[in-house]
C-alpha positions in Angstrom: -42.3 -16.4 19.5 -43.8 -12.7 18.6 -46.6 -11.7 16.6 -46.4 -8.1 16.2 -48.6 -6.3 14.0 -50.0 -9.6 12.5 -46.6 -10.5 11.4 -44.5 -13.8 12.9 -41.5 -12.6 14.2 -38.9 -15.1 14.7 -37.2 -15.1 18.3 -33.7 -15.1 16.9 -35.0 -11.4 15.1 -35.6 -9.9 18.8 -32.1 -8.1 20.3 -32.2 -9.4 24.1 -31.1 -5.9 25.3 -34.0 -3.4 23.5 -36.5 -6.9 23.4 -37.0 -5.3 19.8 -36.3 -6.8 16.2 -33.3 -6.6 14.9 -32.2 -3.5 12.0 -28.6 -3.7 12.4 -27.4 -6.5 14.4 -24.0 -7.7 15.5 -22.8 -10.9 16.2 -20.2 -11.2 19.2 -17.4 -13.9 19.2 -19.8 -16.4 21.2 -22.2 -16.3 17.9 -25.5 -14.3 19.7 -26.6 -11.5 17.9 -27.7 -7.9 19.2 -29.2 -4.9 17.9 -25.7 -2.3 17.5 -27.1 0.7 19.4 -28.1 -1.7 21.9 -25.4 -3.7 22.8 -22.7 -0.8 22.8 -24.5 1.0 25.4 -24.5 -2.3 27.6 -21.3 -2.8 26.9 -19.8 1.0 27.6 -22.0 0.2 31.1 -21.1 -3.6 31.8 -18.0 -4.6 30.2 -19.6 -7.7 29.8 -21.4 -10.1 27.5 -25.4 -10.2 28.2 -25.2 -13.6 27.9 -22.5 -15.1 29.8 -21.6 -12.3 31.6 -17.6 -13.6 30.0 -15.7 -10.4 29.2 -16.6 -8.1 25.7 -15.6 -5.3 24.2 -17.0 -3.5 21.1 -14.1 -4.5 19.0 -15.5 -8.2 19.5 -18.5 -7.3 17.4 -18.8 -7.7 13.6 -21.7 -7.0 11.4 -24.2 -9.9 10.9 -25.5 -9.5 6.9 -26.9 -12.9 6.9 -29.3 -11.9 10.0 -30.4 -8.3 8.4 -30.9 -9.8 4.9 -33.2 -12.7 6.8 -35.3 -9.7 8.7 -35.7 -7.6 6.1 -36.7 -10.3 3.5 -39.3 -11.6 6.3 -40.7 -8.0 7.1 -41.0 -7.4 3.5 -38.0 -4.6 3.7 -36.0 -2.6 1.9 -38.6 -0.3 0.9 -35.8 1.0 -1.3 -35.4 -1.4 -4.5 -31.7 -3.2 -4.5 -29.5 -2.4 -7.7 -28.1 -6.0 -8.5 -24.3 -6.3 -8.8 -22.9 -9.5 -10.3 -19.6 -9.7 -8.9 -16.6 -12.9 -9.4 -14.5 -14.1 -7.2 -10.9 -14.2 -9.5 -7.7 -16.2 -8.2 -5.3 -19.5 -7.9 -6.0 -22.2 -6.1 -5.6 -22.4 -2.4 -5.3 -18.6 -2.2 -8.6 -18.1 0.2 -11.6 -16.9 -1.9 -14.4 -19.2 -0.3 -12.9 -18.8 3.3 -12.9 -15.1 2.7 -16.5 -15.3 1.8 -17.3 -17.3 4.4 -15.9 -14.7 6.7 -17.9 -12.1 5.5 -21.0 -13.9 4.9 -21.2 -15.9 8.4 -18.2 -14.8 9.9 -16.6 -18.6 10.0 -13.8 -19.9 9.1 -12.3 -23.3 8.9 -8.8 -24.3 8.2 -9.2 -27.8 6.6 -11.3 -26.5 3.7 -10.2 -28.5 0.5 -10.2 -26.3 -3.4 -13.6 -26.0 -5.0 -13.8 -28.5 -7.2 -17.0 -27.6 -8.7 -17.3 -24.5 -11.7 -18.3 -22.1 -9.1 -20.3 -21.6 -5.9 -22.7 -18.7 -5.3 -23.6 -16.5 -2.6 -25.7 -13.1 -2.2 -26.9 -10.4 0.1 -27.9 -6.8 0.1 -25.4 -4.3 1.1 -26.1 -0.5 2.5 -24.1 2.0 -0.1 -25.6 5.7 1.9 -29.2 5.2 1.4 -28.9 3.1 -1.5 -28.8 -1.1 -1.4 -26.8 -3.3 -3.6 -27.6 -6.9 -4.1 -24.1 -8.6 -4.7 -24.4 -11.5 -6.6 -21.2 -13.1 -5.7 -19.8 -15.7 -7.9 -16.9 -17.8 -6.3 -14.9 -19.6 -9.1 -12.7 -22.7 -8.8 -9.1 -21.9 -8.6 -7.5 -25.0 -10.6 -6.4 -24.4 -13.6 -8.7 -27.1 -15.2 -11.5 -26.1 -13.6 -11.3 -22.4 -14.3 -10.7 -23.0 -18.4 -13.8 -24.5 -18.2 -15.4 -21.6 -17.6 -17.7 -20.7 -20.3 -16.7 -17.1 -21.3 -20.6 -16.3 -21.2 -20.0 -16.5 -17.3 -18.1 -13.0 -17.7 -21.2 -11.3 -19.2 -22.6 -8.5 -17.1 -20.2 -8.9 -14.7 -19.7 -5.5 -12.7 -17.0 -6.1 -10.1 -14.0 -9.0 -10.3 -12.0 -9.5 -7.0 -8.7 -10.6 -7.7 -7.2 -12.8 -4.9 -3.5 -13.7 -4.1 -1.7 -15.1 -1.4 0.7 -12.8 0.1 3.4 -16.0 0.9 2.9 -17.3 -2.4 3.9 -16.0 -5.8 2.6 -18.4 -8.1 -1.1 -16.9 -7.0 0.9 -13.3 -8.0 2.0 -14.5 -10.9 -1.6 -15.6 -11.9 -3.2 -12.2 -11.2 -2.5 -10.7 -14.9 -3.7 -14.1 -16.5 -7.5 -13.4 -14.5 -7.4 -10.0 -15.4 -6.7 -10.4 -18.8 -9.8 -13.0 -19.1 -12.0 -10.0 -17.5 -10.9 -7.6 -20.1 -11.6 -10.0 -22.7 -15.3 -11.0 -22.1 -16.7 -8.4 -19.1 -18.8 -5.5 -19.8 -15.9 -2.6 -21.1 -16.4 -0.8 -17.6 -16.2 -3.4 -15.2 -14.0 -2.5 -12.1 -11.6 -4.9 -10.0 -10.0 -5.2 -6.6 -7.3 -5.9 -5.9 -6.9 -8.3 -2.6 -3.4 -9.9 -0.9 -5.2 -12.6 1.3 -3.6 -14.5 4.4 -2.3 -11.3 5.9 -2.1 -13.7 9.4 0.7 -15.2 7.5 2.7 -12.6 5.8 3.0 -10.9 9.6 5.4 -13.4 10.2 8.2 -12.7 8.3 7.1 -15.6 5.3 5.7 -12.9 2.9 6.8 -13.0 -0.9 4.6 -10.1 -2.5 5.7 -7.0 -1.5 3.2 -3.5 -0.9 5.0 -2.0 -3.6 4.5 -4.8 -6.1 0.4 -4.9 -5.9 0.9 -0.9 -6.1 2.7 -1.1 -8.9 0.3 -3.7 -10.9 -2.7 -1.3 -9.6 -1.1 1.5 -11.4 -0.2 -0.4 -14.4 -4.3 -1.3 -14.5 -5.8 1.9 -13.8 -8.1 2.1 -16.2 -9.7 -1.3 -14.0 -8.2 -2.0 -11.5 -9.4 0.7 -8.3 -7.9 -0.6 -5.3 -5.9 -2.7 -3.6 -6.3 -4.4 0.3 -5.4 -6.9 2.6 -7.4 -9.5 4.3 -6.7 -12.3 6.6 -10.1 -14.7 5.9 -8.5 -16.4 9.3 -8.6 -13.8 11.6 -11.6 -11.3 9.6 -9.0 -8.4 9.4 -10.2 -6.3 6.7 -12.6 -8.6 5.6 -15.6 -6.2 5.7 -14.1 -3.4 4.5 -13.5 -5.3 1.5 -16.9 -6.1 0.9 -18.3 -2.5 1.7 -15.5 -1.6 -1.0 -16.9 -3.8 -3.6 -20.6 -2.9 -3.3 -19.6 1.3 -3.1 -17.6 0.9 -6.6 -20.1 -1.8 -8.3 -23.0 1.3 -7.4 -20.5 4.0 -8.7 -20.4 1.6 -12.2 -24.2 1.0 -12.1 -25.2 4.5 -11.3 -23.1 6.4 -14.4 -25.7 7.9 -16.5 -22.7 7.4 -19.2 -22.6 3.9 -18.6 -22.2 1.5 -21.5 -22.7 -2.2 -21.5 -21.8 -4.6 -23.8 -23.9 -7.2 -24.3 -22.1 -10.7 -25.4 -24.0 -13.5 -27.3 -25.6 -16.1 -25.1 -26.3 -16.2 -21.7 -25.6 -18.2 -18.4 -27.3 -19.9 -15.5 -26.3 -21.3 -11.9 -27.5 -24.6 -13.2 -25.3 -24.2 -16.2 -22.0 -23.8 -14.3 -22.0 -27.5 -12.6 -19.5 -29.8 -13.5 -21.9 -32.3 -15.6 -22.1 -29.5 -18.2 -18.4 -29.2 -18.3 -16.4 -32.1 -20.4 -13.6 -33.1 -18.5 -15.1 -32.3 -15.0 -16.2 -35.2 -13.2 -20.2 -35.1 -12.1 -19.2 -36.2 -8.8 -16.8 -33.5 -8.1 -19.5 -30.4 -8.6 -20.9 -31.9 -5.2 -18.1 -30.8 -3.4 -18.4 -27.4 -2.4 -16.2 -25.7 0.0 -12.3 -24.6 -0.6 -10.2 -22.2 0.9 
């Protein structure tokens, strides 16, 4: 335990290499966290993990959000107010948007994850864009097709970003991209922006991959006008993962931040609590319990 300027500070906050909290820790694959600036000068000395003296290199490191949220939020930081993004996760079942989540928010993953069978789960954290911070508000949607025509078309309203997400191996998840996009266009805010993301990269390496670069590059110059980018992601192995999600909070600040912007507002407006399955007909009660998919 700490108490440092009058302030609790939590041991899991304090970087075992400086002995000082925490701005901009890293988790390695053994899940201990370190302060950055810290642990890559032990490691260009050592070679070695801190911990269990087990080989490490820097490429083993990946950013731990979920820790910097926690200390900031419990020292009262950012001094800089967030902008708030509200941001959807957009795809076919079985395609990966929870376990991609999950590998960016606390860099897990697990292979026996079953669809979402609830309206939608929810997630956020504050992102660095420069010296600006974005709140993402992320909004993971169910995948089935019953489930996701539930969807009250209020749950579109002041959306910013939309993440479209295939499966590389499977073109029925292609095929469905146009259907998502076309719901965005009909009930988000006129300047929304999407991106564009081929999950289950892990699997298209070996030689089982069905959409093609040049297919997601021609349906992301088709959409232009929304559509900004496309990437790759394996939520199995974390490649690309954070690059995605650094991409999603720069472009939701570029749409928040134009002086030109215009918004419009649709009639009525939606909750957390309104998105569970008892509010749904059709959806069973039970099933909103359920939370995790792949």
């Amino acid at each position: 335990m700490n108490n440092r300027n009058n302030i609790f500070i939590p041991e899991s906050f304090i970087c075992p290499i400086t002995c000082e909290v925490m701005r901009d820790p890293v988790q390695d694959r053994e899940g201990n966290s370190y302060e950055r600036t810290g642990i890559t000068d032990w490691l260009s000395r050592k070679g070695t993990s801190p911990i269990s003296n087990s080989p490490m290199k820097v490429d083993d490191l990946v950013a731990n959000r979920s820790l910097r949220n926690a200390i900031e939020e419990h020292l009262g930081r950012p001094s800089v107010p967030a902008t708030k993004a509200k941001v959807v996760l957009l795809g076919y079942s079985q395609v990966g948007k929870t376990c991609v989540l999950e590998r960016f928010i606390r860099n897990t993953f697990r292979s026996n994850t079953v669809s979402t069978m609830s309206i939608c789960n929810f997630e956020s954290l504050n992102m660095h864009v420069n010296e600006n911070i974005v709140k993402l508000e992320i909004w993971d949607t169910a995948g089935q097709e019953r489930y996701f025509s539930a969807l009250p078309k209020t749950y579109f309203r002041d959306v910013v970003c939309g993440i479209l997400v295939f499966d590389i191996t499977d073109i029925t998840s292609w095929d469905n991209i146009p259907i998502y996009l076309e719901e965005m266009k009909s009930f988000a805010p006129p300047d929304f922006v999407a991106v564009l993301v081929g999950n289950k990269l892990d699997l298209g390496k070996r030689s089982n991959r069905v959409v093609t670069n040049a297919m997601a590059a021609d349906f992301v110059a088709k959409n232009v006008d929304h559509v900004v980018e496309y990437i790759e992601t394996s939520a199995k192995t974390g490649e690309n993962v954070n690059d995605l999600f650094q991409l999603v909070a720069r472009k939701s600040f570029e749409v928040l931040s134009d002086p030109n912007r215009k918004v419009r507002r649709n009639e009525g407006s939606i909750t957390l609590a309104g998105l569970t399955a008892e509010t749904i007909q059709g959806a069973s009660p039970a099933s909103a319990k359920k939370r995790w998919c792949c």
